[in-house]
C-alpha positions in Angstrom: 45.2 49.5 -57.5 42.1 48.1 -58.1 40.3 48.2 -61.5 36.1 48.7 -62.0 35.8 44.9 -61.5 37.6 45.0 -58.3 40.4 43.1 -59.4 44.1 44.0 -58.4 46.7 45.4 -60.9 49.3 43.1 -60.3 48.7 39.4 -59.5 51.8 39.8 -57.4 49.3 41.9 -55.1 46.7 41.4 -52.5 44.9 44.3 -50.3 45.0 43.0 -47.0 43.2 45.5 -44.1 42.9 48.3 -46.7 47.1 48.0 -47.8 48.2 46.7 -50.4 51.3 44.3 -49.8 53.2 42.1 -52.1 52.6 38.4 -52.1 56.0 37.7 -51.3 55.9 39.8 -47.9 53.4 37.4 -47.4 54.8 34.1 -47.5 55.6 33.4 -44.0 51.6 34.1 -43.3 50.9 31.4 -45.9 53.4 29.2 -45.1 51.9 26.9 -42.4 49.2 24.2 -43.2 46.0 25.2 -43.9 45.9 28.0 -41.4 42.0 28.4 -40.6 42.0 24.5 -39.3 44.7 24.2 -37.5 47.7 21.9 -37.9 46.2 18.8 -36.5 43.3 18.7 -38.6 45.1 19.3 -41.9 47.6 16.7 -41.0 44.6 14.6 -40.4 43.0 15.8 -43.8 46.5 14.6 -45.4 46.5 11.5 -43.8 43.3 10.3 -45.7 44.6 11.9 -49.1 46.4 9.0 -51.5 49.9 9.2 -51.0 50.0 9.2 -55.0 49.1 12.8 -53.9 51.9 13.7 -51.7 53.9 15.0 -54.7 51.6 17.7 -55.7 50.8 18.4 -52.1 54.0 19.1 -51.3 54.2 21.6 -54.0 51.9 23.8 -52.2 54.4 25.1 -49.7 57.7 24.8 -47.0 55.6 23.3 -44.5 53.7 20.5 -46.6 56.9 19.7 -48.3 58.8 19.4 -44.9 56.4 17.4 -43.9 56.1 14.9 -46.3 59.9 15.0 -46.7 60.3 14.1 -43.1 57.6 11.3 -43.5 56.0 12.2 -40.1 52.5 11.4 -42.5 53.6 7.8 -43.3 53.9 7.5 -39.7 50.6 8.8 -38.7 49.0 6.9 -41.9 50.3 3.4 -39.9 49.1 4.8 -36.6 45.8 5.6 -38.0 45.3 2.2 -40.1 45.1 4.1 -43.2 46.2 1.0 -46.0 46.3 1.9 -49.7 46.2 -1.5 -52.6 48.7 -0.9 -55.2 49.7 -2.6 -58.4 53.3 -3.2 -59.3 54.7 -4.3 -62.8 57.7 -5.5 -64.0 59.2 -7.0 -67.0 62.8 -6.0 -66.6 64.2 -6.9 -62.5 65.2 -3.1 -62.2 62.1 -1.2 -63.8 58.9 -1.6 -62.2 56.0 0.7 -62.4 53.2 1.0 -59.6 49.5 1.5 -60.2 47.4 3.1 -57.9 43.9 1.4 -58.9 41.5 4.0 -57.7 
């Protein structure tokens, strides 16, 4: 139910065409890339995004996680000539750290 403000009681909650449905009846609607664009264009968003970004971007859902899990995107970023500088640093032979300078 809505309150004055028009927000919903529950966070858990969304009205969608005048019902009220539980988020989690709605997760296979959400699930895909960024739906309004189409697959191809967000994979071509993703491409450009640092890959120090995949990690949180794969947090969003199954299908950005599957994709960067399958590394499809590293693929494409070589197709597409997308190159990214990185530091590394070590002082021990098996720790290193990597920097991404921008």
């Amino acid at each position: 139910m809505e309150d004055d403000k028009g927000f919903l009681d529950s966070p858990m909650e969304v009205e969608k065409n005048g019902a009220r449905e539980h988020v989690g009846d709605l997760l296979s609607d959400l699930d895909t890339l960024i739906q309004p664009i189409g697959r191809e264009n967000s994979i071509s968003c993703l491409v450009r995004c640092s890959s120090s970004d995949y990690g949180s971007i794969a947090l969003l859902n199954r299908s950005f996680r599957s994709l960067i899990r399958s590394r499809e995107i590293y693929k494409l970023r070589r197709q597409n000539g997308v190159v990214e500088h990185w530091v590394y640093l070590s002082c021990h032979l098996i720790q290193w750290e990597a920097f991404d300078p921008i």
